[in-house]
N, CA, C and O atoms as CSV, one atom per row, in Angstrom:
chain,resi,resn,atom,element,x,y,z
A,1,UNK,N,N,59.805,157.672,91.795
A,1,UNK,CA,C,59.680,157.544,90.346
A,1,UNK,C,C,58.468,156.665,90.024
A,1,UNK,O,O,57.983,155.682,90.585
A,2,UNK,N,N,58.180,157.288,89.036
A,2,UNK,CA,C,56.611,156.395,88.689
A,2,UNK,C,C,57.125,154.875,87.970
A,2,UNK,O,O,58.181,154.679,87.368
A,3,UNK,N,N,56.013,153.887,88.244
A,3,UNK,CA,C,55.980,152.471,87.979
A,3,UNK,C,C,55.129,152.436,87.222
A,3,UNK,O,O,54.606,151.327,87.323
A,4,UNK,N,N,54.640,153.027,86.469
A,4,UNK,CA,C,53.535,153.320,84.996
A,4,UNK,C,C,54.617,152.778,83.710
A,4,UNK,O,O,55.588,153.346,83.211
A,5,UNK,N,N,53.937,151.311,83.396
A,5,UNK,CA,C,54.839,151.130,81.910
A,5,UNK,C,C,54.639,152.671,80.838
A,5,UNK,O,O,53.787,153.553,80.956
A,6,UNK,N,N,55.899,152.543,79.693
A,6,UNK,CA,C,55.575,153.345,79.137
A,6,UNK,C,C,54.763,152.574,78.052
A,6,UNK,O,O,55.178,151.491,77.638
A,7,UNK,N,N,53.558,153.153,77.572
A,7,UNK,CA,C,52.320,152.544,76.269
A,7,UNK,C,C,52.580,153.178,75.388
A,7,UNK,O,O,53.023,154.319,75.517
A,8,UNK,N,N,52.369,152.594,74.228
A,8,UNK,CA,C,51.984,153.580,72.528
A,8,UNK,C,C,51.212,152.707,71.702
A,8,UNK,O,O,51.683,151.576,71.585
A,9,UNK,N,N,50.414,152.885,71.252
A,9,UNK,CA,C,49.295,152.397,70.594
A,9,UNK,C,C,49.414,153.189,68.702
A,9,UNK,O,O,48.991,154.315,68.443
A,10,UNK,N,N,49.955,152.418,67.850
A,10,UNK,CA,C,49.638,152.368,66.397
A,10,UNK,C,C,48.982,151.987,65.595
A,10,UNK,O,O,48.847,150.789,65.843
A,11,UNK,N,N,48.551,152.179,64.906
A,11,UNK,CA,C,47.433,151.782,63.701
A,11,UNK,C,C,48.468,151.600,62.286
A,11,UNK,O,O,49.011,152.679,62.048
A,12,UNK,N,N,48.797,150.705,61.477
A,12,UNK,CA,C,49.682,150.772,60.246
A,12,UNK,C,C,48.613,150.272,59.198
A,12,UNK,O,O,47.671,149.562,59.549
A,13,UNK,N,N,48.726,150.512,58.428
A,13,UNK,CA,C,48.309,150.191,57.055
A,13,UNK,C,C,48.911,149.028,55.825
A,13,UNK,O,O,49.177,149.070,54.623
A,14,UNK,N,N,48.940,147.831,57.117
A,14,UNK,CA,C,49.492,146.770,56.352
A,14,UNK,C,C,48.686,146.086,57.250
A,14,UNK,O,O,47.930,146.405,58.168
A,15,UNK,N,N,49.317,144.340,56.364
A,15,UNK,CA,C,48.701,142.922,57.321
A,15,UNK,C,C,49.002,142.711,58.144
A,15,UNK,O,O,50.223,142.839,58.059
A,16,UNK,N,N,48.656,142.286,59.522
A,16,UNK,CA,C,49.329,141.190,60.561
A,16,UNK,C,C,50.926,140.464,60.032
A,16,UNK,O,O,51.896,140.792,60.714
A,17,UNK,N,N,51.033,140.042,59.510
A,17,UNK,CA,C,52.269,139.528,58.763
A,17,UNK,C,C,53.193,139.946,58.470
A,17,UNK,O,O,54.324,139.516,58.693
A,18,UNK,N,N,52.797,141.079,57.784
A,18,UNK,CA,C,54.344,141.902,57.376
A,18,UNK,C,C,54.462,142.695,58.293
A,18,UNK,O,O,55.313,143.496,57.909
A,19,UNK,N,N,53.970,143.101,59.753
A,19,UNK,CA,C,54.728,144.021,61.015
A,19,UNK,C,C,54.631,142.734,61.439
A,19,UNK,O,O,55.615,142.807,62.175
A,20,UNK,N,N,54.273,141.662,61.579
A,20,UNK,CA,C,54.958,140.410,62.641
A,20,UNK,C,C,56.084,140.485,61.863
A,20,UNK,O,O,56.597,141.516,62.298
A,21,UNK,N,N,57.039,139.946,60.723
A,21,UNK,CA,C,57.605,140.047,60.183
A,21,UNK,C,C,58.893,141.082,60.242
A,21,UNK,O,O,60.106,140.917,60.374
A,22,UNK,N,N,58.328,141.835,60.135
A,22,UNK,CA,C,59.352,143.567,60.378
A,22,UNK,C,C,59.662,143.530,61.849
A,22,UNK,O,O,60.744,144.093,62.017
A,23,UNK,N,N,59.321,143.237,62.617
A,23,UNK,CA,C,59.379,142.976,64.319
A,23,UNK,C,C,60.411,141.587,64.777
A,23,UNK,O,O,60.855,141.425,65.914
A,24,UNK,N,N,60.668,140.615,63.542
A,24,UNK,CA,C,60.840,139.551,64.061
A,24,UNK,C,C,62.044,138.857,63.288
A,24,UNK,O,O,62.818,138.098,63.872
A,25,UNK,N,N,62.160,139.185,61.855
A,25,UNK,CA,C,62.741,139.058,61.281
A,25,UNK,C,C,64.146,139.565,61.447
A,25,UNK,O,O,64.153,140.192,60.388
A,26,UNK,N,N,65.102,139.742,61.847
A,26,UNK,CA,C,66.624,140.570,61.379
A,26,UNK,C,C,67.000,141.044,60.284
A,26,UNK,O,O,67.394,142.203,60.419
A,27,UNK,N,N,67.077,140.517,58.857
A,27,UNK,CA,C,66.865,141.681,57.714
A,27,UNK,C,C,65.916,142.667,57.679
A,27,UNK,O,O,66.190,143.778,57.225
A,28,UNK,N,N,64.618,142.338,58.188
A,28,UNK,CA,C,63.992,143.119,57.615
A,28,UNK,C,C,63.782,144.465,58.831
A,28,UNK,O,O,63.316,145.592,58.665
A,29,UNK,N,N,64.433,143.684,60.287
A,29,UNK,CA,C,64.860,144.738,61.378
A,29,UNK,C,C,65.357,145.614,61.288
A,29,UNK,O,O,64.809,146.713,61.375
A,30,UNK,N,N,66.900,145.379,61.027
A,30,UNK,CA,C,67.865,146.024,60.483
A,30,UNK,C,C,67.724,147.107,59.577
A,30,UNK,O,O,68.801,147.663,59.362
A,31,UNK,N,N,66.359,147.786,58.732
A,31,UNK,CA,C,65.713,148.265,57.425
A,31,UNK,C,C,65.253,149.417,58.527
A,31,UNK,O,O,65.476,150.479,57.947
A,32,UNK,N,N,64.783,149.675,59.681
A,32,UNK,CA,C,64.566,150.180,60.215
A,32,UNK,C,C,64.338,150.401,62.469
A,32,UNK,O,O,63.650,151.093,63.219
A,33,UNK,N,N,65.365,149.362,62.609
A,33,UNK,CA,C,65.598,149.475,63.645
A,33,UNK,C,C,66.635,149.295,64.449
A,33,UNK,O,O,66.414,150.241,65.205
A,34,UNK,N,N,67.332,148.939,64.749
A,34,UNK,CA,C,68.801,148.662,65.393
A,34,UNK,C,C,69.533,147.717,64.300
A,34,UNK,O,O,68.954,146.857,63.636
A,35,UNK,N,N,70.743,147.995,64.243
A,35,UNK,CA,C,71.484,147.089,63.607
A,35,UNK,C,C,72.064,145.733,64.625
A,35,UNK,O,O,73.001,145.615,65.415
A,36,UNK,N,N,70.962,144.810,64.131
A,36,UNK,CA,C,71.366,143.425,64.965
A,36,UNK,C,C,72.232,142.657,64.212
A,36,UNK,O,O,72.317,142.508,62.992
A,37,UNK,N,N,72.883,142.178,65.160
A,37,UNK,CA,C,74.112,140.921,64.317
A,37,UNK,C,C,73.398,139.449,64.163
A,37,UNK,O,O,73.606,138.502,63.405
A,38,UNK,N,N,72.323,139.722,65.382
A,38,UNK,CA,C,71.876,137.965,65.448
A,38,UNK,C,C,70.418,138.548,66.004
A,38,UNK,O,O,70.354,139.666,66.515
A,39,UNK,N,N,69.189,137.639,65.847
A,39,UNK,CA,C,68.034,137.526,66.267
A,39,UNK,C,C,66.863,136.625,65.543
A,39,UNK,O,O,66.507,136.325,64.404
A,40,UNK,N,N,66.564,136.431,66.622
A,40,UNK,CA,C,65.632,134.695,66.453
A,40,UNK,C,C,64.000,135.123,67.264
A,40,UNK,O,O,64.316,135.329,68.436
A,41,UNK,N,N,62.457,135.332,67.129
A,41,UNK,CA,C,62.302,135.120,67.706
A,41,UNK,C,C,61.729,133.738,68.452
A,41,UNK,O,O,60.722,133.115,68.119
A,42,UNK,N,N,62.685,133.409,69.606
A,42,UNK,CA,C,62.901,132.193,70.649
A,42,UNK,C,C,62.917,132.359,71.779
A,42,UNK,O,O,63.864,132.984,72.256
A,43,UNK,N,N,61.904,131.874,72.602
A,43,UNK,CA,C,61.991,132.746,73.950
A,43,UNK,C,C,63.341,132.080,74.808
A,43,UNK,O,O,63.351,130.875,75.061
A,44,UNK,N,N,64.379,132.907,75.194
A,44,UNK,CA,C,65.348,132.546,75.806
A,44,UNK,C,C,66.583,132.985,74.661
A,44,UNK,O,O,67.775,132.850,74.937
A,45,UNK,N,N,66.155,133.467,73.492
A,45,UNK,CA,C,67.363,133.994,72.978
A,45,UNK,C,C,68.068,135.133,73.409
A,45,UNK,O,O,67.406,135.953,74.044
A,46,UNK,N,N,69.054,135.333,73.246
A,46,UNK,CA,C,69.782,136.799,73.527
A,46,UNK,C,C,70.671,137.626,72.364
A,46,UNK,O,O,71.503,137.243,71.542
A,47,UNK,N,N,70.172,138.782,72.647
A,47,UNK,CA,C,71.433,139.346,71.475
A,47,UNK,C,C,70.947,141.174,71.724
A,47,UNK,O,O,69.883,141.709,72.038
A,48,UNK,N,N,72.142,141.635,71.443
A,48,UNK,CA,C,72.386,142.817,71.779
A,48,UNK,C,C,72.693,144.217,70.721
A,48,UNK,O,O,73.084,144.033,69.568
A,49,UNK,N,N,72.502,145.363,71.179
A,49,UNK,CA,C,73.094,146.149,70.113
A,49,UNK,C,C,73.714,147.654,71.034
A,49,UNK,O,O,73.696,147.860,72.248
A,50,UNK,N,N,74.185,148.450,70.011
A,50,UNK,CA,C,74.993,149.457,70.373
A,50,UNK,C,C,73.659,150.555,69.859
A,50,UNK,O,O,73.115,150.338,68.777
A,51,UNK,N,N,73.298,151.496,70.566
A,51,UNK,CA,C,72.751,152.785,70.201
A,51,UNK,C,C,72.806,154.193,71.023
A,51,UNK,O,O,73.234,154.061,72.170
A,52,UNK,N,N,72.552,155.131,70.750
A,52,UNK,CA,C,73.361,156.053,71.378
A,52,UNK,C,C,71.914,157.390,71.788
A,52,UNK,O,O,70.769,157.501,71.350
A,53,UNK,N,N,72.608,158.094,72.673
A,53,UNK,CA,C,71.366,158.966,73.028
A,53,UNK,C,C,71.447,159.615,72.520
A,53,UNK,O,O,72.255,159.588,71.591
A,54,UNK,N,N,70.338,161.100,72.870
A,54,UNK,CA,C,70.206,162.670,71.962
A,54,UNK,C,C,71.433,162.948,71.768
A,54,UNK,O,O,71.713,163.228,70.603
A,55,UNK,N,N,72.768,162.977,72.966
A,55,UNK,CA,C,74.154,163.107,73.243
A,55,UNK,C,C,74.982,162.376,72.324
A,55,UNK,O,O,76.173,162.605,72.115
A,56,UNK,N,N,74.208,161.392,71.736
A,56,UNK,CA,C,75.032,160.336,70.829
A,56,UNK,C,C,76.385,159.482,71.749
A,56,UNK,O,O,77.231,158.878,71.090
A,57,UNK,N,N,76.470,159.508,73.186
A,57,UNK,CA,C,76.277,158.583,74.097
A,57,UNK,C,C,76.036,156.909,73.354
A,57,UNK,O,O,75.038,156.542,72.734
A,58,UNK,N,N,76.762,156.437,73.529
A,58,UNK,CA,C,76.605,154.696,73.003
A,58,UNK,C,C,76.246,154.103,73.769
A,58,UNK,O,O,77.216,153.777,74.453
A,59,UNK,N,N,75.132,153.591,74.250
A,59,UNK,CA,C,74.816,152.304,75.320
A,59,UNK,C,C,74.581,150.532,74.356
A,59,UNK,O,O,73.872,150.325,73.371
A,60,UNK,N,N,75.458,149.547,75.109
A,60,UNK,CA,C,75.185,148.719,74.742
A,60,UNK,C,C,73.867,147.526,75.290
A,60,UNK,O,O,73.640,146.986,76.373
A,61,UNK,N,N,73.326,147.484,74.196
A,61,UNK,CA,C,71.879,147.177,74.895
A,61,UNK,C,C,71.950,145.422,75.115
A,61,UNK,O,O,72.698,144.731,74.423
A,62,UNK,N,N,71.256,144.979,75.941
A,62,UNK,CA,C,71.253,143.703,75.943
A,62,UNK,C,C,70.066,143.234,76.486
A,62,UNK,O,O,69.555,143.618,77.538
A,63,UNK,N,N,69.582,142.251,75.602
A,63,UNK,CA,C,68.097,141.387,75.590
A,63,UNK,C,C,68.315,140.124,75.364
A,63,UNK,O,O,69.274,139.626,74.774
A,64,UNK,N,N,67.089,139.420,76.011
A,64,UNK,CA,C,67.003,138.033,76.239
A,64,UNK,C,C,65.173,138.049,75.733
A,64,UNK,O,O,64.186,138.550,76.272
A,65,UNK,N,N,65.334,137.346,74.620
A,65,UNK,CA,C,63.448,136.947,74.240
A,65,UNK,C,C,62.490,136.130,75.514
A,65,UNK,O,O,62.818,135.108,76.116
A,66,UNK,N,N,61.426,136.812,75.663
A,66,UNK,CA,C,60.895,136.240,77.024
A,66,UNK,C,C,59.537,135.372,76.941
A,66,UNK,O,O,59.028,134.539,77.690
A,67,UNK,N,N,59.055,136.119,75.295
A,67,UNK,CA,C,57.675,135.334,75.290
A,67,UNK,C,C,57.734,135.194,73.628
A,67,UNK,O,O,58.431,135.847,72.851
A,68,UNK,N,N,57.126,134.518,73.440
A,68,UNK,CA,C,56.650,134.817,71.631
A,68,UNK,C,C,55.737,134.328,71.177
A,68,UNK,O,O,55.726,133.124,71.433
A,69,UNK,N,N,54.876,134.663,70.575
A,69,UNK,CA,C,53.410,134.294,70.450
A,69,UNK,C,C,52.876,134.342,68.994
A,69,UNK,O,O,52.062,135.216,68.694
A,70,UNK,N,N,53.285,133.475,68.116
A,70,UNK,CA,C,53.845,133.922,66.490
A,70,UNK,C,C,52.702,134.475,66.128
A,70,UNK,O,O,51.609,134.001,66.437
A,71,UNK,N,N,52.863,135.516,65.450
A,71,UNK,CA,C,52.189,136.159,64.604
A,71,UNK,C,C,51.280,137.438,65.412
A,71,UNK,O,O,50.707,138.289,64.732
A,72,UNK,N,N,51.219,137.461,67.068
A,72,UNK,CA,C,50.573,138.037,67.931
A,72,UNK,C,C,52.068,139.488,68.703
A,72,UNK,O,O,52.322,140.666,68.455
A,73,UNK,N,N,52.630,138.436,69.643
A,73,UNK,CA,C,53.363,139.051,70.858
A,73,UNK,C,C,54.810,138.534,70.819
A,73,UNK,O,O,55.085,137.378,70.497
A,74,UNK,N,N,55.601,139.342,71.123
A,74,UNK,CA,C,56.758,139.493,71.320
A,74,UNK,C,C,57.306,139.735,72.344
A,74,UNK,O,O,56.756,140.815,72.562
A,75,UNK,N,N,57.892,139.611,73.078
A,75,UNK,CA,C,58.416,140.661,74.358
A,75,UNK,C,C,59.889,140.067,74.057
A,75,UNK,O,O,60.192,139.183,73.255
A,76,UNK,N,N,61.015,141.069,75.241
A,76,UNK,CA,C,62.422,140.973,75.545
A,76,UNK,C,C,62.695,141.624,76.686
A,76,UNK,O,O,61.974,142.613,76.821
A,77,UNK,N,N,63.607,141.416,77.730
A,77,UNK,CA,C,64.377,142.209,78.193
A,77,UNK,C,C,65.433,143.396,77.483
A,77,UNK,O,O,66.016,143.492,76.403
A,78,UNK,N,N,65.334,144.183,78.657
A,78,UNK,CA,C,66.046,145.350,77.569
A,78,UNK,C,C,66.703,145.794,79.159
A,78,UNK,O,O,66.113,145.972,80.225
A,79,UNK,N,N,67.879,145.866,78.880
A,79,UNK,CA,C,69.003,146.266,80.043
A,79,UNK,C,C,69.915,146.838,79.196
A,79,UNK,O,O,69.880,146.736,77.970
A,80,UNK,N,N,71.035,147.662,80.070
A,80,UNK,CA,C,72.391,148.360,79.785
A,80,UNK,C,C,73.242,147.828,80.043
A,80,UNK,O,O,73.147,147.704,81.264
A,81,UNK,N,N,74.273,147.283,79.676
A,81,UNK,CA,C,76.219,146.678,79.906
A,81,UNK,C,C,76.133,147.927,80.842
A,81,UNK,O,O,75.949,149.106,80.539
A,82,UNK,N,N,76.318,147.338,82.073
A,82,UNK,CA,C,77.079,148.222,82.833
A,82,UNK,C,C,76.559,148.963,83.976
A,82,UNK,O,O,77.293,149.426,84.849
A,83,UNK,N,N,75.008,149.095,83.965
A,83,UNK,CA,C,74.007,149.809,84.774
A,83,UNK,C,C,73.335,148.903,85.520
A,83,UNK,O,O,73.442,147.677,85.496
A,84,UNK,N,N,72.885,149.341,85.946
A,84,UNK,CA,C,71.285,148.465,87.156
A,84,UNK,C,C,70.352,148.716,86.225
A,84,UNK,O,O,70.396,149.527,85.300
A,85,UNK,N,N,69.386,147.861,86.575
A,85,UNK,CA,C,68.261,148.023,85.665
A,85,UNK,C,C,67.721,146.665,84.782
A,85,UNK,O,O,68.355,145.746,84.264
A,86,UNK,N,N,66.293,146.950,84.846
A,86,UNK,CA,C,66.243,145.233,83.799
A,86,UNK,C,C,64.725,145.582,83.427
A,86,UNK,O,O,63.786,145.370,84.195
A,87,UNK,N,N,64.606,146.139,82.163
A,87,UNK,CA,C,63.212,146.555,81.726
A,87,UNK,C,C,62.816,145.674,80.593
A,87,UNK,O,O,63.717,145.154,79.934
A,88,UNK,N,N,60.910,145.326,80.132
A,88,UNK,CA,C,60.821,144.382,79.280
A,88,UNK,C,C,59.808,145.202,78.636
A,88,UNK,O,O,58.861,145.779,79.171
A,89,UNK,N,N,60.200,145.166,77.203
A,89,UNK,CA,C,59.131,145.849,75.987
A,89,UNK,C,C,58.999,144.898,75.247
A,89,UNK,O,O,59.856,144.132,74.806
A,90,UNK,N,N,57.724,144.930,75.067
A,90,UNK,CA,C,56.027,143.959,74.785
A,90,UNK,C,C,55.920,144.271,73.276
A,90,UNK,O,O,55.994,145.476,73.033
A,91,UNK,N,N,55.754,143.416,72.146
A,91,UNK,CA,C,55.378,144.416,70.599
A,91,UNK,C,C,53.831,143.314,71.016
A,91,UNK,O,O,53.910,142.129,71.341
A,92,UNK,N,N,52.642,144.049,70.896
A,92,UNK,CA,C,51.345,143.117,70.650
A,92,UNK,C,C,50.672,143.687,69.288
A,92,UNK,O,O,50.469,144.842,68.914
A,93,UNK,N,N,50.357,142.205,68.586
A,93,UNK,CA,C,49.901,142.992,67.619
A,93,UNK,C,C,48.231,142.401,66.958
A,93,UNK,O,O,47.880,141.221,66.989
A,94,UNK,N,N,47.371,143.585,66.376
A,94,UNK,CA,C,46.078,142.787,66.700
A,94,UNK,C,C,45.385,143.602,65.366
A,94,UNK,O,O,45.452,144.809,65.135
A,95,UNK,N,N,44.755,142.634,64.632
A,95,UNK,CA,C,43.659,143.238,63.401
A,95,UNK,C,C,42.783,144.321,63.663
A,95,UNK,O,O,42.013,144.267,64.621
A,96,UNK,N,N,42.833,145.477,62.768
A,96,UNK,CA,C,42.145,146.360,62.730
A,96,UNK,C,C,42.097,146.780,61.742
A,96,UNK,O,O,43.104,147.154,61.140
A,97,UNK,N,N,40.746,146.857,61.208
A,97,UNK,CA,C,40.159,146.686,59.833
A,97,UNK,C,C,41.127,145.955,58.506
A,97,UNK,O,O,41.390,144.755,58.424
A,98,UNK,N,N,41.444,146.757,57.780
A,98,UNK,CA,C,42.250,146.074,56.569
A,98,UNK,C,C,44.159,146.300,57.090
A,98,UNK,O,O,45.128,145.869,56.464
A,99,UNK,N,N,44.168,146.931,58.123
A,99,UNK,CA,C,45.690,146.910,58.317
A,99,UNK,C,C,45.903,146.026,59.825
A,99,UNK,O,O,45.583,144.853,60.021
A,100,UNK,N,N,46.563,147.014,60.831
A,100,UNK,CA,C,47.569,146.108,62.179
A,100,UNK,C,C,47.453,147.443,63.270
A,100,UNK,O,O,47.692,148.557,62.804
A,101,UNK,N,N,47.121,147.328,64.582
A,101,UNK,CA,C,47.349,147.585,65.965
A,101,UNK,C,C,48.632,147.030,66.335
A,101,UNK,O,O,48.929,145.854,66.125
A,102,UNK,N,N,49.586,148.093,67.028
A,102,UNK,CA,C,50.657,148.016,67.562
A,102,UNK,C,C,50.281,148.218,68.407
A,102,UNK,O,O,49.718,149.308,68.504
A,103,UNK,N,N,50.332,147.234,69.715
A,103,UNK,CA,C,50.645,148.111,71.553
A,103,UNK,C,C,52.121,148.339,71.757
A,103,UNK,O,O,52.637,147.244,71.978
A,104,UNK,N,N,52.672,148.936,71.768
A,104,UNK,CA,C,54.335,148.655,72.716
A,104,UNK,C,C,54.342,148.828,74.305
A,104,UNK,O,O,53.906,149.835,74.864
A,105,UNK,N,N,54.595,148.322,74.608
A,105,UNK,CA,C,54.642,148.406,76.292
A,105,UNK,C,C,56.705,148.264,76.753
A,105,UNK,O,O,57.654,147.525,76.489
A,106,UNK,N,N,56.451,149.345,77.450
A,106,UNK,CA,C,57.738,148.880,77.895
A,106,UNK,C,C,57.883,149.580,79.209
A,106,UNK,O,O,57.929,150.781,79.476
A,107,UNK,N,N,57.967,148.112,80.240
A,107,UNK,CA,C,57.580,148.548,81.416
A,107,UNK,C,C,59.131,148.407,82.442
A,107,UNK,O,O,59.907,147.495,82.157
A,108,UNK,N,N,59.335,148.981,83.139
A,108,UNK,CA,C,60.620,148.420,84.240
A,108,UNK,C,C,61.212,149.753,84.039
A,108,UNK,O,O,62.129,149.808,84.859
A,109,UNK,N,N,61.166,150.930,83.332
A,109,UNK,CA,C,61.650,151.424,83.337
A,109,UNK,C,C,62.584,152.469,84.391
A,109,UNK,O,O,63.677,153.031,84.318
A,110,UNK,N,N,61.523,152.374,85.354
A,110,UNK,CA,C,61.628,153.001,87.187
A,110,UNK,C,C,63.041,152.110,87.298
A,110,UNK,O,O,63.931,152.857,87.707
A,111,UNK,N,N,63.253,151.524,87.197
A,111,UNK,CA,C,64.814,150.541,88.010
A,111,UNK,C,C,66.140,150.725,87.027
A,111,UNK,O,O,67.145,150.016,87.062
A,112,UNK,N,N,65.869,151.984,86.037
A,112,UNK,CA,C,67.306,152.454,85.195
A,112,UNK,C,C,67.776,153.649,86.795
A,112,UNK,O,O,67.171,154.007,87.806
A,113,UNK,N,N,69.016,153.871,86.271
A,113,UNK,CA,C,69.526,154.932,87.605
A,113,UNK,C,C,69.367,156.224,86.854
A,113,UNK,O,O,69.514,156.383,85.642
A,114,UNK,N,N,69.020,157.189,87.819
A,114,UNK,CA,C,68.114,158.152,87.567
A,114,UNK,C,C,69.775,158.832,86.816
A,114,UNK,O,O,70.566,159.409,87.562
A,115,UNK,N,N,69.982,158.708,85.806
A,115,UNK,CA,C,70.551,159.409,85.096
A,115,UNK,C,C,69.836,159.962,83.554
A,115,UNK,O,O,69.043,159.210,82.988
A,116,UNK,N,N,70.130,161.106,83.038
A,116,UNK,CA,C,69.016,161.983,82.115
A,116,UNK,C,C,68.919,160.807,80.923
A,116,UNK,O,O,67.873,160.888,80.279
A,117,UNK,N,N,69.815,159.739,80.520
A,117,UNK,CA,C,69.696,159.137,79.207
A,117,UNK,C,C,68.670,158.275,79.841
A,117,UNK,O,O,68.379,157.390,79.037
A,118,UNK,N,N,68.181,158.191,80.645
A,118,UNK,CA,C,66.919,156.590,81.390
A,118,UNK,C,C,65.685,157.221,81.943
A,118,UNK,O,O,64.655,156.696,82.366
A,119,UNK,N,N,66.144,158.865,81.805
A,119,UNK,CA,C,64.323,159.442,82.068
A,119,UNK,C,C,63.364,159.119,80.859
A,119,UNK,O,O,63.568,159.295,79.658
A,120,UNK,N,N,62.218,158.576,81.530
A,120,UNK,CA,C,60.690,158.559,81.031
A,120,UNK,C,C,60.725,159.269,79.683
A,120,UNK,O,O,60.512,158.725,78.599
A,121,UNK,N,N,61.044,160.653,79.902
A,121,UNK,CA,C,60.674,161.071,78.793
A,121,UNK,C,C,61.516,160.969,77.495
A,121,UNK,O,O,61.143,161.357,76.389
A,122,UNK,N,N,62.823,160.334,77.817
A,122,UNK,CA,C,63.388,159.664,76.344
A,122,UNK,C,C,63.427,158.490,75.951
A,122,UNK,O,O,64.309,157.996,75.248
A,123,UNK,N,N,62.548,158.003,76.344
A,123,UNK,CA,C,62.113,156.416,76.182
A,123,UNK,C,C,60.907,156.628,75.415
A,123,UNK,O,O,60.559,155.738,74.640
A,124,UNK,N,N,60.245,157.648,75.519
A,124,UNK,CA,C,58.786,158.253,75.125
A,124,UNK,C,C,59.244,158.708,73.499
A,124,UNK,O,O,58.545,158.308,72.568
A,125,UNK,N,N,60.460,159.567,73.233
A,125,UNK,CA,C,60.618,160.465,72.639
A,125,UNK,C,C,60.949,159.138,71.692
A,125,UNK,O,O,60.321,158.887,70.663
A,126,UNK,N,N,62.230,158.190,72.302
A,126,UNK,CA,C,62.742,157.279,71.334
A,126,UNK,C,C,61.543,156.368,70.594
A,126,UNK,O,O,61.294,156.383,69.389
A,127,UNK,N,N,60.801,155.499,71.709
A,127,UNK,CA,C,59.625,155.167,70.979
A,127,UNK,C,C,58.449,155.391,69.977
A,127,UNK,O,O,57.795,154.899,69.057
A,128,UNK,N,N,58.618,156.395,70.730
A,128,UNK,CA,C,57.458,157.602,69.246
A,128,UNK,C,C,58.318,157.637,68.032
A,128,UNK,O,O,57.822,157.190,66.998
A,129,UNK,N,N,59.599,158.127,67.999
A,129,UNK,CA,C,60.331,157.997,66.897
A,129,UNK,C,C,59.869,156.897,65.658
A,129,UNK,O,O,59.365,156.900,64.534
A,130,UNK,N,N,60.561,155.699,66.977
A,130,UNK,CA,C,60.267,153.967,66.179
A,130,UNK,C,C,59.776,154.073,65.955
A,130,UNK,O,O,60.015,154.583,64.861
A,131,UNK,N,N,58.221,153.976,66.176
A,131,UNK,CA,C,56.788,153.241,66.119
A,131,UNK,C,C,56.145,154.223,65.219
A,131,UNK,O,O,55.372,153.855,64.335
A,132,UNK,N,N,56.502,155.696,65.462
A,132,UNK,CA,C,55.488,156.267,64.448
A,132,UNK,C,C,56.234,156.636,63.081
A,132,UNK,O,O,55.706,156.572,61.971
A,133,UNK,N,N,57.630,157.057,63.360
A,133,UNK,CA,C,58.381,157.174,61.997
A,133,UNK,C,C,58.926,156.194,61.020
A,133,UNK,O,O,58.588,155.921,59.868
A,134,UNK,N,N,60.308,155.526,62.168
A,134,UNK,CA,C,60.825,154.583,61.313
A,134,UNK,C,C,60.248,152.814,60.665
A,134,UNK,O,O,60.513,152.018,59.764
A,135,UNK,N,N,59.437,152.949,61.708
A,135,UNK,CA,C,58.699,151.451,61.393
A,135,UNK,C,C,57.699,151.717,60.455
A,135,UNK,O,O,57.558,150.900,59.545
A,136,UNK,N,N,56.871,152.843,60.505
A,136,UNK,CA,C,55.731,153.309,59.575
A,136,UNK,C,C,56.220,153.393,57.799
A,136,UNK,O,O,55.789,153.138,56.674
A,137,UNK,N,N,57.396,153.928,58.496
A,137,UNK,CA,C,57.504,154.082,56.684
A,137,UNK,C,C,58.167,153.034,56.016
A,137,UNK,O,O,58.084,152.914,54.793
A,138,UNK,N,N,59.103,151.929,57.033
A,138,UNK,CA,C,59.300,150.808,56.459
A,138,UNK,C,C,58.324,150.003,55.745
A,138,UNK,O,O,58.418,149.251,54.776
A,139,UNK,N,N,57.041,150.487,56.734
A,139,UNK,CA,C,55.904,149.181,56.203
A,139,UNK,C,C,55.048,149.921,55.047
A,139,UNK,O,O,54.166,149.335,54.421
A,140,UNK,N,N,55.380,151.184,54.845
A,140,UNK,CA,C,54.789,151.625,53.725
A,140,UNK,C,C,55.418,151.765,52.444
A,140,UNK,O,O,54.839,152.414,51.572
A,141,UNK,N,N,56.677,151.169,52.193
A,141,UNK,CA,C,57.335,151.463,51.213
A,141,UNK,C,C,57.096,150.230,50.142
A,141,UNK,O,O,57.645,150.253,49.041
């Protein structure tokens, strides 16, 4: 299995601030990304959520904040209750022209067990979702 993080690279049409913000915040998370009960970013926090695959499959997710770099970088662990595995997705974020550069990186993914909800390509599918649908139009509304 390949050891290639998965990348996605965005362009939004807002400030640095309001996607640091939308990334970091829990209300304003919650508006378009997992429903969190708790989140801080603090490197060493933890908190978790329930989401489900194409199958609608529920995995409970669990993260621990690893870096935070206000107003720049984010990262977390991202693991499954219950599986092997321990992957970390990166939000970097960087000025470009009058709006914001998204990198997402989310690398470790090779060490989920080769079952179809932890292939490459729905980590790809889910991310593209986020990053180009649901986060885009949060920040455009």
């Amino acid at each position: 299995m390949s050891t290639q993080p998965f990348v996605i690279e965005r362009v939004y049409s807002a400030p640095i601030q309001k996607v640091w913000e939308a990334i970091t915040v829990r209300e304003k998370m919650k508006e378009w990304y997992f429903d969190l009960a708790e989140f801080k970013p603090e490197v060493g926090f933890e908190f978790e959520f329930t989401a489900g695959d194409k199958d609608n499959f529920q995995y409970r997710h669990l993260c621990r904040v690893t870096k935070v770099v206000e107003g720049k970088t984010i990262a977390y662990t991202w693991r499954y209750d219950g599986y092997d595995g321990d992957s970390e997705v990166t939000w970097e974020l960087f000025p470009e022209g009058n709006g914001t550069k998204l990198i997402l990186t989310h690398s470790g993914l090779e060490t989920f067990p080769p079952l179809d909800s932890f292939k490459k390509e729905n980590f790809v599918a889910g991310w593209t979702h986020i990053t180009g649908i649901s986060l885009k139009e949060y920040l455009e509304k």
